[in-house]
PyMOL CGO cylinders between C-alpha atoms (Angstrom):
from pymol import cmd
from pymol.cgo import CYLINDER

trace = [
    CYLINDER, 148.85, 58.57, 110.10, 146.75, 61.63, 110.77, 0.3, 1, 1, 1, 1, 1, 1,
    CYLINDER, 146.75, 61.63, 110.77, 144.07, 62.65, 108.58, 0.3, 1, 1, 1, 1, 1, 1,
    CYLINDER, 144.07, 62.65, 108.58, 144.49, 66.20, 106.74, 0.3, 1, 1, 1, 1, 1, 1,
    CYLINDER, 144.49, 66.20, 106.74, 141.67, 68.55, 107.58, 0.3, 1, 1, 1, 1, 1, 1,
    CYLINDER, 141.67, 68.55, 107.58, 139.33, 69.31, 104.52, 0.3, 1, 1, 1, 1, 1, 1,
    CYLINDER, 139.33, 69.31, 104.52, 140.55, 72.78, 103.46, 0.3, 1, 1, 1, 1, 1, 1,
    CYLINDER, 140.55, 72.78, 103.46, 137.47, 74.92, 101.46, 0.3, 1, 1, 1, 1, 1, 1,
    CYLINDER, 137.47, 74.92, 101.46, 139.55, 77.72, 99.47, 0.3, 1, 1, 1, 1, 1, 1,
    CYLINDER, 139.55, 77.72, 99.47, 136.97, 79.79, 100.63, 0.3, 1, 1, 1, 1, 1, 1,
    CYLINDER, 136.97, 79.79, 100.63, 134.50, 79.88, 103.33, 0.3, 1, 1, 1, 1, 1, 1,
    CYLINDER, 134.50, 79.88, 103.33, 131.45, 82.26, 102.25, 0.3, 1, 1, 1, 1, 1, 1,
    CYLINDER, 131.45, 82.26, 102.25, 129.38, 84.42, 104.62, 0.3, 1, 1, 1, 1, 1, 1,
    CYLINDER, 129.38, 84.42, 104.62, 125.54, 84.41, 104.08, 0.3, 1, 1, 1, 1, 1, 1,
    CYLINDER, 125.54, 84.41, 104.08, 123.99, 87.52, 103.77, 0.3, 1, 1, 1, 1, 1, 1,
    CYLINDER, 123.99, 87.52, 103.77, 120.50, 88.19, 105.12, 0.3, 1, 1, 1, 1, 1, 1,
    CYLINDER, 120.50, 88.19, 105.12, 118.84, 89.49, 101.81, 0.3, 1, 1, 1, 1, 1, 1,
    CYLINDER, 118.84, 89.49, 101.81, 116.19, 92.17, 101.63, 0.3, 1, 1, 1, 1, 1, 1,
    CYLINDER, 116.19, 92.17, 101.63, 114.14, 92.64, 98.57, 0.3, 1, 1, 1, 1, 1, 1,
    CYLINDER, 114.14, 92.64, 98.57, 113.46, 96.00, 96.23, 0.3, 1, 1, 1, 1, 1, 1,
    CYLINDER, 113.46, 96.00, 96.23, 112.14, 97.07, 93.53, 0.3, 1, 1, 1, 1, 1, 1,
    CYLINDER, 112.14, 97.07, 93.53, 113.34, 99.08, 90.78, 0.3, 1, 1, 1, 1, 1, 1,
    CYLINDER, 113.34, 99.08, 90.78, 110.83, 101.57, 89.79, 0.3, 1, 1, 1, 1, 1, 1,
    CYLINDER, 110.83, 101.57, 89.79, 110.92, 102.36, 85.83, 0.3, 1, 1, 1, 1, 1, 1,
    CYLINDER, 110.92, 102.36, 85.83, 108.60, 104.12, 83.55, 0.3, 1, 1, 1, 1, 1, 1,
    CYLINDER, 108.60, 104.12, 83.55, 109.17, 104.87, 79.90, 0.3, 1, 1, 1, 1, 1, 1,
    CYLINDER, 109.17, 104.87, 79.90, 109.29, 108.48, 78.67, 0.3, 1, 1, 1, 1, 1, 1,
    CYLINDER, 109.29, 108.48, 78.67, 106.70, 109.93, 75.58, 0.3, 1, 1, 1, 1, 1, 1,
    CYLINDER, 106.70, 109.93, 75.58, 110.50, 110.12, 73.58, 0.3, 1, 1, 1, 1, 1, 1,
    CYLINDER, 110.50, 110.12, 73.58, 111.14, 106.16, 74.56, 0.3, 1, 1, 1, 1, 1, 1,
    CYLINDER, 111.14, 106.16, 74.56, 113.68, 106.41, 77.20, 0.3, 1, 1, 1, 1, 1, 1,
    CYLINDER, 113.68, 106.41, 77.20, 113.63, 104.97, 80.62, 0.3, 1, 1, 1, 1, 1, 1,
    CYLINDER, 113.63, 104.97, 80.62, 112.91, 106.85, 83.76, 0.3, 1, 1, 1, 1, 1, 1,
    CYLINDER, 112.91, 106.85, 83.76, 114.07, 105.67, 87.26, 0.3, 1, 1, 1, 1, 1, 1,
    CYLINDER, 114.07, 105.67, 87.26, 112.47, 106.79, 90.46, 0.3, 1, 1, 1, 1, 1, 1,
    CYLINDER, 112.47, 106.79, 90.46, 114.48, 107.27, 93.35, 0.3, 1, 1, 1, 1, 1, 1,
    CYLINDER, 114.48, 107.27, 93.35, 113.49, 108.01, 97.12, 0.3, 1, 1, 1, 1, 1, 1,
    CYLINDER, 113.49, 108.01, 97.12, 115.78, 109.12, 99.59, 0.3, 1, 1, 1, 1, 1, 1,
    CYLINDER, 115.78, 109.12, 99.59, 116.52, 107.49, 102.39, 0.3, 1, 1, 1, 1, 1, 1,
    CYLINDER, 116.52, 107.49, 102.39, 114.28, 108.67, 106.26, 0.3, 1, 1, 1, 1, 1, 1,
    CYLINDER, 114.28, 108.67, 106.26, 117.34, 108.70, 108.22, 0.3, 1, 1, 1, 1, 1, 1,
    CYLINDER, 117.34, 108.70, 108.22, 120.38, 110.37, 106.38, 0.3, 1, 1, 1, 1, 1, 1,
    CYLINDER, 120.38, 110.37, 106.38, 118.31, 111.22, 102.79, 0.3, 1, 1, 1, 1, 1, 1,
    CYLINDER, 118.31, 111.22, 102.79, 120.92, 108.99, 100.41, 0.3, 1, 1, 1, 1, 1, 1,
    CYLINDER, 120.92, 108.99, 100.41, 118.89, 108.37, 96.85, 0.3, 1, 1, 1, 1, 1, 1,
    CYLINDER, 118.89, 108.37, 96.85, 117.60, 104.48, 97.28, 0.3, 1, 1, 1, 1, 1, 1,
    CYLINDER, 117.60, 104.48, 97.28, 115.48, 102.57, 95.71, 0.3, 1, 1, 1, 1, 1, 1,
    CYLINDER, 115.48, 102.57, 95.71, 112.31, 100.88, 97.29, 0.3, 1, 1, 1, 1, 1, 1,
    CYLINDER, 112.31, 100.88, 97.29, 113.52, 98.30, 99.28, 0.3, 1, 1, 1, 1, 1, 1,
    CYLINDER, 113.52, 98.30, 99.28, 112.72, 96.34, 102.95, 0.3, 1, 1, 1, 1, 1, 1,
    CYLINDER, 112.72, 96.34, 102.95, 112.25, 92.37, 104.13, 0.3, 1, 1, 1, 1, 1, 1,
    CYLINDER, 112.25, 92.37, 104.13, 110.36, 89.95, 102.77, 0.3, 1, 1, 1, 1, 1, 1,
    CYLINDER, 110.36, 89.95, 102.77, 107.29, 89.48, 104.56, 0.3, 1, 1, 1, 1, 1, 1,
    CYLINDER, 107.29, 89.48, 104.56, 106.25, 86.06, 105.57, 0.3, 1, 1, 1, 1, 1, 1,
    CYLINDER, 106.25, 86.06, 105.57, 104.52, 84.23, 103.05, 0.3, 1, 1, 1, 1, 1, 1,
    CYLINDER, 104.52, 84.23, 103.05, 105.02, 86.19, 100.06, 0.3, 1, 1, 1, 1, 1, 1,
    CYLINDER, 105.02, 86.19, 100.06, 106.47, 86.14, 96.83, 0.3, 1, 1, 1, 1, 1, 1,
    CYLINDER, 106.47, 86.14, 96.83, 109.93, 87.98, 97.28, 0.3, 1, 1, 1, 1, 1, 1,
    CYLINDER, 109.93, 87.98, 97.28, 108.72, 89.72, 94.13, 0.3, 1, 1, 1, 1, 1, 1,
    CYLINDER, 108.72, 89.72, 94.13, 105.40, 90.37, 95.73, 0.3, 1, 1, 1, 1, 1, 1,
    CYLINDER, 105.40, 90.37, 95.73, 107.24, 91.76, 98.87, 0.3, 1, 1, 1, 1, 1, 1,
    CYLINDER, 107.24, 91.76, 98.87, 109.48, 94.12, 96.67, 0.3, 1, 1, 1, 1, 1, 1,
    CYLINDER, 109.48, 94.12, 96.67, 105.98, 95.87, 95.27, 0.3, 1, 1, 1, 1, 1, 1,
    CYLINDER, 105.98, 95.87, 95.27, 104.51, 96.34, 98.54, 0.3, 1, 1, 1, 1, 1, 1,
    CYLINDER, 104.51, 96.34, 98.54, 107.76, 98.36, 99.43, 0.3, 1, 1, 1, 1, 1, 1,
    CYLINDER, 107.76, 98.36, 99.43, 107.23, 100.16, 96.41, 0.3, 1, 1, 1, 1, 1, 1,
    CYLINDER, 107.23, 100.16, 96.41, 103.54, 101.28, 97.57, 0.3, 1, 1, 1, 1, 1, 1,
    CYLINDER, 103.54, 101.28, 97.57, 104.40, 101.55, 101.08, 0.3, 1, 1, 1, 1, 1, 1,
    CYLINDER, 104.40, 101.55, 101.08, 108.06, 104.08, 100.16, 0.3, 1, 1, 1, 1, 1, 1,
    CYLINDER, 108.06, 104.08, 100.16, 106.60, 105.65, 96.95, 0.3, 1, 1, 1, 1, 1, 1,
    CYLINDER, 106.60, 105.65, 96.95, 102.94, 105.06, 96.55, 0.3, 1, 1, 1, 1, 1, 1,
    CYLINDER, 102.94, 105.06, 96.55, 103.72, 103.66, 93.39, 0.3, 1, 1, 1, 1, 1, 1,
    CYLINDER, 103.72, 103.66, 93.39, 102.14, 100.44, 91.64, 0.3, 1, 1, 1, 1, 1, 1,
    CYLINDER, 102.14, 100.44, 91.64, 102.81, 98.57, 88.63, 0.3, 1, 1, 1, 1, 1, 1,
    CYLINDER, 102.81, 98.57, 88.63, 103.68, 95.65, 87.06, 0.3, 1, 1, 1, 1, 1, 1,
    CYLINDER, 103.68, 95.65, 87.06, 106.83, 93.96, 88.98, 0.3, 1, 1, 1, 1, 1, 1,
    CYLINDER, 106.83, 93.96, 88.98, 108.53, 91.35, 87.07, 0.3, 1, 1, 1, 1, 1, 1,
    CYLINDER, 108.53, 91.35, 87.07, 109.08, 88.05, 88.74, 0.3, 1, 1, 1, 1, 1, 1,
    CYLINDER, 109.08, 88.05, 88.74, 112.64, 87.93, 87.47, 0.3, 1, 1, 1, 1, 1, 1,
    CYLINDER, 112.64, 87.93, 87.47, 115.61, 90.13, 89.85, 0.3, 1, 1, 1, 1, 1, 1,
    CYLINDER, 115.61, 90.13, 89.85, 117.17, 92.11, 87.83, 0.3, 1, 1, 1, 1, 1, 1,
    CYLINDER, 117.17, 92.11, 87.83, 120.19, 91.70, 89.85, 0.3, 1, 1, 1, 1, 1, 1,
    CYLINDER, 120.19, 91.70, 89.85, 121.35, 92.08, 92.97, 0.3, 1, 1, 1, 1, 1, 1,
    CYLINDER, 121.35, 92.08, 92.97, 124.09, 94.39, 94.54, 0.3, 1, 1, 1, 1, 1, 1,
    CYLINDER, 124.09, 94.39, 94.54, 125.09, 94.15, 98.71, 0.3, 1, 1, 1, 1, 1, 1,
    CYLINDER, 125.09, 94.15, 98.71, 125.29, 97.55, 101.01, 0.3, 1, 1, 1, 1, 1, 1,
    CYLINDER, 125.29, 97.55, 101.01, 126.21, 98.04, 104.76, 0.3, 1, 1, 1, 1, 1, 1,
    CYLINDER, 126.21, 98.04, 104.76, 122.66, 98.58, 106.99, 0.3, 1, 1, 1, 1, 1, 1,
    CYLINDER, 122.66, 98.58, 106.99, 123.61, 101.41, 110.06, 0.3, 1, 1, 1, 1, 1, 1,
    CYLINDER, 123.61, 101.41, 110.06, 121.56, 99.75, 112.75, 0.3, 1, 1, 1, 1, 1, 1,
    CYLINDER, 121.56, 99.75, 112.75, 121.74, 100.54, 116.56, 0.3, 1, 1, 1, 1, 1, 1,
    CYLINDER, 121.74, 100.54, 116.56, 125.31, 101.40, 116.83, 0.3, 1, 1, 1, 1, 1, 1,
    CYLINDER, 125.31, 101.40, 116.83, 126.09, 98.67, 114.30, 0.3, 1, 1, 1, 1, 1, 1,
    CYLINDER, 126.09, 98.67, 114.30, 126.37, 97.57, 110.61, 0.3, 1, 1, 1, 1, 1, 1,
    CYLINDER, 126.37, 97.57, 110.61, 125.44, 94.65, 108.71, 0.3, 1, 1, 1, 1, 1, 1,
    CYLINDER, 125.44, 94.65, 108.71, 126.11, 93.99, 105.19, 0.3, 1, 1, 1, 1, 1, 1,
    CYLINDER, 126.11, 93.99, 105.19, 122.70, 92.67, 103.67, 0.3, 1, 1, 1, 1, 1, 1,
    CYLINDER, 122.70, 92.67, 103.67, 122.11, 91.33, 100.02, 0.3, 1, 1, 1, 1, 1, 1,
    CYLINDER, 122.11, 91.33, 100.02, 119.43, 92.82, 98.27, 0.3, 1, 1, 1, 1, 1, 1,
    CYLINDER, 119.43, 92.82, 98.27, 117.76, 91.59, 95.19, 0.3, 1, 1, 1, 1, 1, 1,
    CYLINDER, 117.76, 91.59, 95.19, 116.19, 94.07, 92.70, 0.3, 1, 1, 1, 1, 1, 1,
    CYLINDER, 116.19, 94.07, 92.70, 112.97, 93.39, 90.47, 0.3, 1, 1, 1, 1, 1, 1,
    CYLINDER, 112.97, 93.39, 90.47, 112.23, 95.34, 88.05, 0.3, 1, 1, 1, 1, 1, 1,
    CYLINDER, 112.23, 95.34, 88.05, 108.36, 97.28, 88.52, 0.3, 1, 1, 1, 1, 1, 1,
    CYLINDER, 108.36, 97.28, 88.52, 107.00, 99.18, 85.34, 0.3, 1, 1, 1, 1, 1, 1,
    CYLINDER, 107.00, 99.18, 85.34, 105.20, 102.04, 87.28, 0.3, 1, 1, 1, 1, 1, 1,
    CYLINDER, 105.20, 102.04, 87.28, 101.75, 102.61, 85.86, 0.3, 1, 1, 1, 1, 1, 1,
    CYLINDER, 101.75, 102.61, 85.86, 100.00, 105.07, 88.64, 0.3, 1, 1, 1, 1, 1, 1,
    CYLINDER, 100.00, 105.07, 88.64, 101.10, 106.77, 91.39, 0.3, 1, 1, 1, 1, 1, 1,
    CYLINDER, 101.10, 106.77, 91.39, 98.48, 106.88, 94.65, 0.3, 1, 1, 1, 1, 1, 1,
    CYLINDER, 98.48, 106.88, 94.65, 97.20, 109.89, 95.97, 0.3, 1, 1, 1, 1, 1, 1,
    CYLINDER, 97.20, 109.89, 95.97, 98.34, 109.06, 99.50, 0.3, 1, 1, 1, 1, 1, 1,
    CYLINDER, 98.34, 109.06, 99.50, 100.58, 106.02, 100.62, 0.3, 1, 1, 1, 1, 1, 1,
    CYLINDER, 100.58, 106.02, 100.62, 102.29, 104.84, 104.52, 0.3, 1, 1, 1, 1, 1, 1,
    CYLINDER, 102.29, 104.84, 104.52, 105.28, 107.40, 103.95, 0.3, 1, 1, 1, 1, 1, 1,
    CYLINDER, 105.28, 107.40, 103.95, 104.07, 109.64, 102.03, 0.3, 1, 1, 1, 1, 1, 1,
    CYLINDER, 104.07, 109.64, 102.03, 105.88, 112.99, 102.88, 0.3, 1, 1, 1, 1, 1, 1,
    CYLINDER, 105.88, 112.99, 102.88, 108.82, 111.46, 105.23, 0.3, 1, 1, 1, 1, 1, 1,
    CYLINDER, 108.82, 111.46, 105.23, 110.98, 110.95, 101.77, 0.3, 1, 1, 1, 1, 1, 1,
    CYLINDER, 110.98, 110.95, 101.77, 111.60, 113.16, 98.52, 0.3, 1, 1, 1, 1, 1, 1,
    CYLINDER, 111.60, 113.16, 98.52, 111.57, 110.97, 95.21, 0.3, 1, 1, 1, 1, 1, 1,
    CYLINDER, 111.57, 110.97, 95.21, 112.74, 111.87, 91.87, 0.3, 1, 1, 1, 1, 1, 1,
    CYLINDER, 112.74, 111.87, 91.87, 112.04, 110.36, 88.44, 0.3, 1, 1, 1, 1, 1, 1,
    CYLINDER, 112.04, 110.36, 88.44, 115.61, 110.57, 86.32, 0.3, 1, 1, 1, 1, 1, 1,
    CYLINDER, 115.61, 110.57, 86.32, 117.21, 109.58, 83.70, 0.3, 1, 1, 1, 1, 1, 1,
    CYLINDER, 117.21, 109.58, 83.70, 119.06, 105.90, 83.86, 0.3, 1, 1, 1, 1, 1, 1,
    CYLINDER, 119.06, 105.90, 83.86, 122.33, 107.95, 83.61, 0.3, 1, 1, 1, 1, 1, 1,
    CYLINDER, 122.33, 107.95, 83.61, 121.61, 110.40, 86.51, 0.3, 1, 1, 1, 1, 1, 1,
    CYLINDER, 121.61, 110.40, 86.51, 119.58, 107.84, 88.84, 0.3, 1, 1, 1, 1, 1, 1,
    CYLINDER, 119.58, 107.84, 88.84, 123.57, 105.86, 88.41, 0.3, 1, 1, 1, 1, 1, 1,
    CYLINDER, 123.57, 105.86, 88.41, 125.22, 108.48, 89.60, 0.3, 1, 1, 1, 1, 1, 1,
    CYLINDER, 125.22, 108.48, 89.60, 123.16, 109.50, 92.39, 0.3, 1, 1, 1, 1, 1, 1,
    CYLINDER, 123.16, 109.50, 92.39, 122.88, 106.44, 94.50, 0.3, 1, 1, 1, 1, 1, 1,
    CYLINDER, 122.88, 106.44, 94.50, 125.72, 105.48, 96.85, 0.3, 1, 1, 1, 1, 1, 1,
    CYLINDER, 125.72, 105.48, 96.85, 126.35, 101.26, 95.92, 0.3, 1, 1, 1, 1, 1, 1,
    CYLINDER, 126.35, 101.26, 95.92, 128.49, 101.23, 92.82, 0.3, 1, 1, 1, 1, 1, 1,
    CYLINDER, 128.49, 101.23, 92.82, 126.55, 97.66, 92.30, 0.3, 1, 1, 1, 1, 1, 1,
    CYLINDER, 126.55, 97.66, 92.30, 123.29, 99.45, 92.31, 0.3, 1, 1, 1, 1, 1, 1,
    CYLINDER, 123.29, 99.45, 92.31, 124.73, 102.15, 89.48, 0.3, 1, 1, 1, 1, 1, 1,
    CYLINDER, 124.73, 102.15, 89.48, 126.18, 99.06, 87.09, 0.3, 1, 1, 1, 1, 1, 1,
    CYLINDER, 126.18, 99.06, 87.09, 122.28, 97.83, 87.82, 0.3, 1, 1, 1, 1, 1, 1,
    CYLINDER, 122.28, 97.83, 87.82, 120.39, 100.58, 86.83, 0.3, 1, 1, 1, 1, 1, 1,
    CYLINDER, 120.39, 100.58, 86.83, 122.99, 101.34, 83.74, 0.3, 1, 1, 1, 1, 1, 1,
    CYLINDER, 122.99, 101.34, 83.74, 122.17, 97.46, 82.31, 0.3, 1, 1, 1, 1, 1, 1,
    CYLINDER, 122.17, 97.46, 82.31, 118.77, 97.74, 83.20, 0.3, 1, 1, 1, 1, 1, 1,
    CYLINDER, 118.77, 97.74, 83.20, 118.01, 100.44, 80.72, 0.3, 1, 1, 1, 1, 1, 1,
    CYLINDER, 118.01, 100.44, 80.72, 120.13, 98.97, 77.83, 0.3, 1, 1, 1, 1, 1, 1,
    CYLINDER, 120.13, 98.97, 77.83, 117.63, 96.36, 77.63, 0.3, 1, 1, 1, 1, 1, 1,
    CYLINDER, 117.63, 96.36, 77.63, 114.20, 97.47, 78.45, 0.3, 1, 1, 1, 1, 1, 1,
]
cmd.load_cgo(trace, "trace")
């Protein structure tokens, strides 16, 4: 008698995650304000997002993107917001990474930051910010987000 093979109905592929952040402010009439960056190489609206450096919160590591893309700092939540998965263009390749969002309630803006001037960045409305970036997980995201801020 031969012994069947345990079958798993589905074998899932580990992503390497990065971390972001996902850069809110409310407006003087109570509505929520996004900011978006565009991306260095082909200037697609992101959010603030990179790898979580050694030793730190991945929280932690999501606001130091934020300062380092955007010069922005704030309070960033220790709770993701979510998460959504996009395909990384690397030397001639791709890799789909997992990235997990935390929220960051902007409070200042520095005077000058690591990349300051190698990206535009926009503050919009949770409607427009959704229909600007290119991961339809991203745009579901940022739509829930500002239901319940």
């Amino acid at each position: 008698m031969t012994k069947k093979k345990k079958q798993h109905p589905r074998d899932e592929v580990t992503l390497r995650r990065q971390v972001a952040v996902l850069p809110f402010r409310v407006s003087a009439l109570g509505s929520i304000e996004i900011l978006l960056i565009t991306s260095r190489d082909t200037g697609r609206f992101i959010i603030p997002k990179g790898w979580r450096k050694k030793g730190q919160k991945q929280w932690d590591s999501a606001a130091r993107e934020a300062l380092e893309e955007a010069g922005v700092v704030g309070e960033v939540s220790s709770n993701a917001a979510g998460s959504y998965t996009y395909w990384k263009r690397g030397d001639g390749e791709f890799e789909r990474l997992q990235v997990l969002v935390y929220p960051l309630e902007v409070k200042t803006q520095r005077a000058s930051w690591p990349e300051k001037g190698e990206r535009k960045m926009a503050w919009l409305t949770a409607e427009d910010a959704a229909l600007l970036v290119d991961e339809p997980a991203l745009a579901s995201l940022i739509r829930t987000f500002a239901t319940k801020v």
